[in-house]
Structures are given as structure tokens and as C-alpha cells.
N, C-alpha and C positions, 0 to 999 in steps of 0.2 A: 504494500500500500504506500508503495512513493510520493506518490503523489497528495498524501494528508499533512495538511497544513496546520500551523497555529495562527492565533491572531497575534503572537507577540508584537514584538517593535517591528520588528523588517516583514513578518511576516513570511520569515523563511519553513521552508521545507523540516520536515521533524525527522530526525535520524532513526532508522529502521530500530532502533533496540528502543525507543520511544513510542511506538506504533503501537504495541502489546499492550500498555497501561491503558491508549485509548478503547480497543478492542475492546481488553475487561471492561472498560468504565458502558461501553456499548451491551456488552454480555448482561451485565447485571441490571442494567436499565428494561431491559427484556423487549414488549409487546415495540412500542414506538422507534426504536432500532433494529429491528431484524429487516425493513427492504434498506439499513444501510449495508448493514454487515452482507445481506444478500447479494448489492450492489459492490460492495470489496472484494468478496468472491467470484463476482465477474470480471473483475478491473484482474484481477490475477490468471485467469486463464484466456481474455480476450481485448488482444492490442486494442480493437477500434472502441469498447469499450472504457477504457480506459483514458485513451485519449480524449474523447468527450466529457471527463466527467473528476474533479474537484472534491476532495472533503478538507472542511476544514473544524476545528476545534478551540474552543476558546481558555483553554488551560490543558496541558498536557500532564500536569503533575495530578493536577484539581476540576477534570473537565464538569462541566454540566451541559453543555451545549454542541452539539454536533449538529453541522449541516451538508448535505449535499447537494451539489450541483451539475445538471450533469444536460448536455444539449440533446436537441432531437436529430437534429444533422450537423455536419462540420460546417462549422460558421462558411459563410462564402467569400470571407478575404482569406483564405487559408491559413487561418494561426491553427497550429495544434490545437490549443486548450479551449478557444474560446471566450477568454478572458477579453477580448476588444469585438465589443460589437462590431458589427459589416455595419458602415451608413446606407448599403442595399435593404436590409432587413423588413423596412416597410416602407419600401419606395411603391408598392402595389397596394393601398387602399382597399378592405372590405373583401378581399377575396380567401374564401378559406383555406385555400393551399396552401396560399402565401403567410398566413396568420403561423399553422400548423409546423410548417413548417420549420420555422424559428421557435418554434416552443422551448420553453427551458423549465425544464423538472425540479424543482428546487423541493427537495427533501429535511425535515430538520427531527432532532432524535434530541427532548429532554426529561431529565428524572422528572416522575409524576410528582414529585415535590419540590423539583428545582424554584427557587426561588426567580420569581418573573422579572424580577427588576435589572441583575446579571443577564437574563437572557436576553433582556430587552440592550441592556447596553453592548452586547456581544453585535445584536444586529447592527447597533449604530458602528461600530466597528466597522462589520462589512461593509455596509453604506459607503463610509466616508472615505475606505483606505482601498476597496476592493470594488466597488459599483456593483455588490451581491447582496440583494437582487437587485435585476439592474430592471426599473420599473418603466425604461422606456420600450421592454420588451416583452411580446407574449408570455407570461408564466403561466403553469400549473404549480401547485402545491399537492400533492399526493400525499396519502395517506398521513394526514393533518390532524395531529391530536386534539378534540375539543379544549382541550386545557390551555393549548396554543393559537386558538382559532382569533378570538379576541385581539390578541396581538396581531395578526397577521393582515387580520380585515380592520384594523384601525391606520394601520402601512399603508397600504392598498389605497382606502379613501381618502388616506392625504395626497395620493398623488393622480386624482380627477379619473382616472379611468374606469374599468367597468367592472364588477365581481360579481362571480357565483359560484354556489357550492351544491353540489351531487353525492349520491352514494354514502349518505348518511350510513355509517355501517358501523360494524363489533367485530371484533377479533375472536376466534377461535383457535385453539392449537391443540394438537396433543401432546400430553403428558407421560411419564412415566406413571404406570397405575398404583407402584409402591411407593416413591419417594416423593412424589409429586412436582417433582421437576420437568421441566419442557423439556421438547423433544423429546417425545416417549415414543417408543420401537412402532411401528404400524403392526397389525394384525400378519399375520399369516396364515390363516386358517380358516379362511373364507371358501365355501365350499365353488366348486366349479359351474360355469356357466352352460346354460344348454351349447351340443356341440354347433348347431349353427352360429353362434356370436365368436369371431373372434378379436380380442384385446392386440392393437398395435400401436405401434408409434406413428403420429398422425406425420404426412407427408406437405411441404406447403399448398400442394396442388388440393388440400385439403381446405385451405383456406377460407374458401369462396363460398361454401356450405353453411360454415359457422358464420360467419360473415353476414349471410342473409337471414340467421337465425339471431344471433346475438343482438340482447335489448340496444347493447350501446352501436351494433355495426351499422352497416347498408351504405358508405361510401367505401370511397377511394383509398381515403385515409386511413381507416378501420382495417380494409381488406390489409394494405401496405403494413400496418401493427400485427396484425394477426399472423401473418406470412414470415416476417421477422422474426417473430417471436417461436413459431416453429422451426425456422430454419435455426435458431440458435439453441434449441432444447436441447438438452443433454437426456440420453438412453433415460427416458418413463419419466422426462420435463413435460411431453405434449402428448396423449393418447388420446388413443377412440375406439370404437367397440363397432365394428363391422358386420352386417347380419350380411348370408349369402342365401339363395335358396336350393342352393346345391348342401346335403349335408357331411359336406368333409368333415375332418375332427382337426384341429387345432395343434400342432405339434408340442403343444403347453396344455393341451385338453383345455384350451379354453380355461385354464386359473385363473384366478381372478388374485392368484400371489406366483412367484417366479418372475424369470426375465421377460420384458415386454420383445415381441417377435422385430424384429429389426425389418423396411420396405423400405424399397429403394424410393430417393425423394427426385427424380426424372419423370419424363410426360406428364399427361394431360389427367384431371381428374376424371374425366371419362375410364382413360384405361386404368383409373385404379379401383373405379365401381369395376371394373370388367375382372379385377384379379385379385381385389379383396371383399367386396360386394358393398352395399350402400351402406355409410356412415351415418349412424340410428343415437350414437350417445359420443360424447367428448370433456375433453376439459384438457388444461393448461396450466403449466407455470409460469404465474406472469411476471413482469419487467420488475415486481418490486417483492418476488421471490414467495407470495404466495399463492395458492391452489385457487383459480378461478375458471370464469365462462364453462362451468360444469352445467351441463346439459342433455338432456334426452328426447327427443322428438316423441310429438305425445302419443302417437300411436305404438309406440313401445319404454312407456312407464310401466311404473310397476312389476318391473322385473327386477329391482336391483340392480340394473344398469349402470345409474348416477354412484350406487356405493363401489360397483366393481371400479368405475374411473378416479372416484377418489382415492379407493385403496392403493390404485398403479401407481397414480402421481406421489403420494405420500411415502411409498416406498423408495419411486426416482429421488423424491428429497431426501429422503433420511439415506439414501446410498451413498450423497453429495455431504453428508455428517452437515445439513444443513436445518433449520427449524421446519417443521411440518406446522402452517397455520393457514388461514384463510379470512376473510373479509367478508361478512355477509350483513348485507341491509336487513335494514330493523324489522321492516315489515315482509320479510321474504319467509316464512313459518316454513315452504317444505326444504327449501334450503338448510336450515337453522336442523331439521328435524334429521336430515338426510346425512348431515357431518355428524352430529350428537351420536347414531348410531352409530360410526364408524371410528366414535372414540374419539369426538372432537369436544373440550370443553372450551365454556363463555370465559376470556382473558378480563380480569380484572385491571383495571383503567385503561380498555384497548376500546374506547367510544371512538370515530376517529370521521373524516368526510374528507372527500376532495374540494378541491381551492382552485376555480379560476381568477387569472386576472389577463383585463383586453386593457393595454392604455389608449386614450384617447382616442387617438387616431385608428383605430380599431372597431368593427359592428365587433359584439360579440358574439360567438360564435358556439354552439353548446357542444358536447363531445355525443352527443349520444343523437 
């Protein structure tokens, strides 16, 4: 994690044998830092990731405050980091590609009892020495602690542009069932699915499906997220459960525990109905590291579907010695119903919503 910074004086770079204190100080804060830690763990096995993407810390000895930042695409003056807006950025008015496309992720991770006046001054830090966040540009705030929101939307209206917030949701995670620590093992004992379904690793050509299914998809944009997000999944990061009408058996009999079947991510989503049959359930690990867009097409609910694609995913994470947890809106009951079963419990202070902001010159533009 080279790239994690402090706010000290210079604002220099913090020496790898200093990194491990913030970790911890991330580990033990739990629920509101795991899509950072999630987001370090990509910056370690993926250059372009990384390149995009910024932590910084407001005491390294003493942290309370950790934020991330991290682009949608490579700024268009070519800097590495990001750190110098393009004056292109919003030379295009009103048009959502162009909004989208400069999006910047700004992630922040503080103890549920950090005292707010330090975190508030941490920002004025950014602000003043670093232009983080820099409010002349499209932001997202993701996965935004209630505790944190107040602060964020009082930023925001000082500086005239637009705000909303979506996805009012709760944390979920599993636990160990003796110690009660996160990250508890997933199930492996989940009995096996009828031989027509089989459980695979979803292909990008798969995209377009969930794409036209998912609350938040139906553009361009959506489709490009979703495509991404499977092209970079790691073995049992993105599944789907396959129905064929031919009844071959599964070389995994169709478990719904073991390795997810490896397919090739080449041609057309046509030829992947033709060679693994119609994609009936899915789900995803998403960008900020947990289990989401879990789904079943309603003509085949009620089979356990939804619990077989959480149980893959949960095990892709916990392979990655990463957290197993999820996001689930308040008022979503079979969601909430369908993790519970599969050993997922309610995180205690993980209340949390996403955070737009459009400045001025800016429509806004909704993500869903």
C-alpha cells in the first residue's frame, strides 16, 4: 500500500513498516473500512487499480480518519494519480457520459466514536493542502456512514451544487459462530442442486442480462460497470447458476460448495446460452468488496437459487482471507431474509447510504 499517505506537514508518503499500524487501526474499526481494506487489496494485485486510487490518513501513530480516493477513468491530461484535474473535465455540459465519466469515488472509514471535530479538521486539511474533495468535480461518496452523512452534506451545500442520496442500507456479515468475530468460515454443507442448474463463473458476455435486470442498470454506463466488474473477478468474485434443458450432471454435481466451474470469457452471449444454457440467478463482488446485484429471475425463485449464489460468492471471499459482508436496503425483507439464512448477521453501527454530489454546472444525474 505505497501509495497511503498522511496529512502530516509535507504530506509525504508513509514508509511500508508504517502501513501495518494503519491496517490495524482499519481492522479494528470493522463495518465502515472493509470496501477500504477491500480497495488495498486490489491496489496490490492490480496496477490500473492502483494507479487510480489514493489513501490517505490523518495520524499514523493515532489515526481516526481514513479516506479514499480513487477515479472512474484516468484523468485525460495523463497524470498517473489524478491529483490535477483535466480543465476538459466538464467542458461538455449536462450530458451523462460526460458527468460519469469523471466520477471520483471518495470513500472515508471513521471509528463509530471518532470524535467529529478531528474529522472535521482532517477534511479541512484535504481541502486546503490537497483539493480532496475537489468539489469542482462529479463525486460519489459510497458507502457513507450515517454518523458521517451530516458532515458531508453540510460540505456539499457550501459549495452551491446538487446532492442526493440512494441505497439507504445495513450491513450484514458473517461471523465466526463460536467467537463471534467476522469473517466466519461460509457453510459447506449445502446440499446439491437439481442436476439441470449449473453454478459458474459468470463470463462479461454475461453482462447484458443482469444489466437489463438490475434495479440500478439499463444504460451504457451500468452495462460498462457491470462488464468491468466481471472481467476483474477473481475465481467465485462473479457467479451465476445456469439452467439447461438438456439434463447433463455438473462435473461439481451441481454443489452449491466446491470450486466454481471455470468458462471461457470469449464470444457472444448467445453462444454461451448455446453451451451453458440460460442464466436464471447471479450475483457479484462488487467494487467496494461486498456480495451484491444477487438475483433470480422470478420464474425460478424459490428454489434456493439466491442462497446457492451467495454461498459461491462468500466462499470466493473468504478464499481471498477477505470479509464476507453485504449491503442490503432497509426495506428489501427477502433480501435481508435470504443472507440471514445463509448465516449472514445485522452489523452493529453499519447504517450507511450512498452520497451524490453534481456541482453547478452539472443536471444531476441519478445512478439508477
Amino acid at each position: 500500500m505505497e501509495v497511503l499517505r498522511s496529512l502530516g506537514k509535507d504530506c509525504s508518503e508513509i514508509a511500508r513498516s508504517e502501513n501495518e499500524k494503519v491496517l490495524d487501526f482499519m481492522r479494528h474499526v470493522g463495518v465502515t473500512a472493509w470496501p477500504i481494506l477491500y480497495s488495498v487489496w486490489q491496489s496490490r494485485r492490480d496496477s490500473a487499480h492502483r494507479d487510480l486510487t489514493r489513501y490517505y490518513v490523518d495520524s499514523v501513530d493515532d489515526p481516526t480518519f481514513v479516506l479514499e480516493r480513487h477515479c472512474v477513468r484516468a484523468p485525460v491530461d495523463g497524470s498517473e494519480t489524478g491529483d490535477e484535474r483535466s480543465d476538459q473535465s466538464m467542458e461538455v455540459k449536462d450530458e451523462e457520459e460526460t458527468q460519469w465519466k469523471h466520477y471520483v469515488h471518495i470513500t472515508l472509514c471513521a471509528a463509530h466514536d471518532a470524535d467529529m471535530d478531528r474529522v472535521a479538521a482532517s477534511l479541512d486539511v484535504l481541502g486546503t493542502r490537497l483539493n480532496i474533495p475537489d468539489w469542482s468535480t462529479t463525486l460519489l461518496f459510497p458507502f457513507l456512514s450515517i454518523a458521517l452523512w451530516p458532515e458531508i452534506e453540510q460540505r456539499a451545500k457550501l459549495q452551491g451544487g446538487s446532492t442526493f442520496g440512494e441505497g439507504r442500507s445495513h450491513v450484514y456479515s458473517l461471523r465466526n459462530k463460536t467467537s463471534g468475530d467476522t469473517n466466519g468460515s461460509p457453510s459447506t454443507t449445502t446440499s446439491a442442486l437439481p442436476s439441470e442448474y449449473r453454478v459458474l463463473n459468470l463470463a462479461p458476455s454475461d453482462a447484458g442480462v443482469i444489466n437489463s435486470h438490475w434495479k440500478y442498470g439499463g444504460s451504457e454506463r451500468t452495462l460498462d460497470y457491470l462488464t468491468r466488474n466481471i472481467e476483474q473477478a477473481f475465481d467465485g468474485g462473479a457467479v451465476g447458476i445456469f439452467v439447461s434443458s438438456s439434463q447433463h450432471q455438473d462435473e461439481s454435481s451441481c454443489s452449491a460448495s466446491g470450486h466454481v466451474p471455470q468458462r471461457s470469457t470469449d464470444g457472444s452471449h448467445q453462444a454461451a446460452e448455446q453451451g451453458h444454457g440460460t442464466l436464471v440467478a447471479w450475483g457479484i463482488c462488487t467494487t467496494y468488496g461486498g456480495i451484491g446485484m444477487v438475483q433470480t429471475l422470478p420464474e425460478y425463485q424459490r428454489q434456493g437459487l439466491a442462497c446457492a449464489v451467495i454461498l459461491k460468492l462468500s466462499q470466493g471471499i473468504h478464499s481471498q482471507a477477505l470479509q464476507v459482508f453485504c449491503c442490503i436496503e432497509a426495506d428489501n425483507a427477502a433480501s435481508i431474509s435470504c443472507f440471514q439464512k445463509a448465516g449472514f448477521t445485522k452489523e452493529a453501527n453499519g447504517e450507511l447510504q450512498w452520497f451524490h454530489y453534481f456541482p453547478a454546472n452539472c443536471t444531476p444525474v441519478s445512478s439508477s
